[in-house]
C-alpha positions as CSV (number, residue, x, y, z in Angstrom):
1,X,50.2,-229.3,182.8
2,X,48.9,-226.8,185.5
3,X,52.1,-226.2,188.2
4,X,51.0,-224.2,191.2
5,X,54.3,-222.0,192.7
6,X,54.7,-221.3,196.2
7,X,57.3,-218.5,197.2
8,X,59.1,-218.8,199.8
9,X,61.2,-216.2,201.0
10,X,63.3,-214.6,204.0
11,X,61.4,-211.6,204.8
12,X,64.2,-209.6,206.3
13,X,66.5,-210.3,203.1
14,X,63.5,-209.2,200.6
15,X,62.4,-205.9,203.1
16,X,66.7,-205.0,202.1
17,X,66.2,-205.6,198.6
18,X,66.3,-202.8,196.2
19,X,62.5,-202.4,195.9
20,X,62.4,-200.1,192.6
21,X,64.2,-202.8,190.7
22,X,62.6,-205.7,192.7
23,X,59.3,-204.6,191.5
24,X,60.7,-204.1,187.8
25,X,61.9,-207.6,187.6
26,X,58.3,-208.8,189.1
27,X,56.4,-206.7,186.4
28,X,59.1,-208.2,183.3
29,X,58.8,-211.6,184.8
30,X,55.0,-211.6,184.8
31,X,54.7,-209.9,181.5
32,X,56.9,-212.8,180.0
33,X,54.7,-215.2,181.8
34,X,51.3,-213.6,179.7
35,X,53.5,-213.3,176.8
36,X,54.2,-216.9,176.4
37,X,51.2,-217.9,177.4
38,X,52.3,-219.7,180.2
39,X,50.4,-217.7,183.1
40,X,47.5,-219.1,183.9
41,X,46.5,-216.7,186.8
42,X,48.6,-213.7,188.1
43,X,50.8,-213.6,191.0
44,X,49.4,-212.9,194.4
45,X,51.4,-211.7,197.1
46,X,50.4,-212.0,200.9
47,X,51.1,-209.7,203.8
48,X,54.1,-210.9,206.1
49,X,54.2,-214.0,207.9
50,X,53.4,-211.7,211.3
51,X,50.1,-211.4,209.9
52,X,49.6,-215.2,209.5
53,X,47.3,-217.0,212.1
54,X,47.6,-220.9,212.1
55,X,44.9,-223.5,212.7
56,X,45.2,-226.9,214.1
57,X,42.6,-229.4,215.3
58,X,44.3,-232.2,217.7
59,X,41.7,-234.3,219.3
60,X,39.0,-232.2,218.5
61,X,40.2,-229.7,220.1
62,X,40.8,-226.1,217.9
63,X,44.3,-223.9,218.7
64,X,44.3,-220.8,217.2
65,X,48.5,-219.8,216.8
66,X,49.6,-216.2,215.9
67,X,51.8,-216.2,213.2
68,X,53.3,-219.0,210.8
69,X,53.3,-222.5,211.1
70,X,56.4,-223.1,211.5
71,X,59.6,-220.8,213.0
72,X,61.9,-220.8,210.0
73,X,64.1,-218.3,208.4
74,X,61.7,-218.4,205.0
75,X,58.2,-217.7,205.1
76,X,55.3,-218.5,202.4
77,X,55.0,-215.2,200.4
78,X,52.7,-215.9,197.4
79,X,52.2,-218.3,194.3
80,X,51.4,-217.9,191.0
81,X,50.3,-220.9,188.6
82,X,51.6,-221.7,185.3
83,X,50.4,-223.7,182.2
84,X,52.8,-225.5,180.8
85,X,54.5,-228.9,179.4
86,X,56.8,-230.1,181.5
87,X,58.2,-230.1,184.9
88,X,61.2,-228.3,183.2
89,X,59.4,-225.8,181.9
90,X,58.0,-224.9,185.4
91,X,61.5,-225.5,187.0
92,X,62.9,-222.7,184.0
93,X,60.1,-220.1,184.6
94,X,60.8,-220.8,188.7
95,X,64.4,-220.0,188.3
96,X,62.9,-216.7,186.6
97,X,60.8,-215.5,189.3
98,X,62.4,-212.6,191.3
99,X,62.1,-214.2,194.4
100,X,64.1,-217.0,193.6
101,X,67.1,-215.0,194.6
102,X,65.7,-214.3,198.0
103,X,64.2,-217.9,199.2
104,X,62.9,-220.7,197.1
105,X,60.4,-221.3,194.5
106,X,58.4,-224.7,195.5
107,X,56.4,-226.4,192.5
108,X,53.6,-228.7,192.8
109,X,51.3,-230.1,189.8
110,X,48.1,-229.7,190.2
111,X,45.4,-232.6,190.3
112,X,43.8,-233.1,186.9
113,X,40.8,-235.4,186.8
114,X,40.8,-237.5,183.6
115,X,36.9,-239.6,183.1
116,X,36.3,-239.5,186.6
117,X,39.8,-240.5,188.6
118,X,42.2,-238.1,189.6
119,X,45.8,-238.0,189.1
């Protein structure tokens, strides 16, 4: 089963962390990701929410919005997609992701179309 991870994280708490071994644990974690086989695609990591512009359509109307949807003390950071099982599996290589320790790790299955229906 395909799981798509979203990282979430608190900017500010991540800018403090100890980047040399930040970046070490990011390089180990997705090495063990290719190593079992579990990675499907790398990680990708986005710039910070400043540089965020949200869209919304109400009424047919378009707002454009600076910055993240929403005001909140975590911000969307990246994702990365894995390939595997179970849901436990995803929620074991989640709890491995560096980030984990600075936000949360959300994980949503991906829709798989089986002889034309979706699930």
């Amino acid at each position: 089963m395909r799981y798509m991870m979203l990282i979430h994280h608190d900017e500010a708490a991540m800018a403090k962390a100890p980047q040399k071994e930040l970046w070490s644990d990011y390089a180990a974690f997705n090495e063990a990701l290719a190593k079992a086989g579990a990675g499907h695609t790398s990680g990708e990591r986005l710039q910070p929410s400043s540089a965020a512009t949200t869209v919304r359509v109400d009424s047919g109307k378009t707002g454009v919005l600076d910055g993240p949807y929403a005001d909140t003390k975590e911000q969307f950071a990246g994702y990365f997609f894995v390939d595997v099982p179970d849901l436990d599996q995803a929620i074991a290589w989640a709890a491995r992701c560096p980030s984990s320790k600075y936000g949360s790790i959300e994980i949503r299955p991906l829709y798989v179309e089986t002889a034309g229906n979706w699930k």
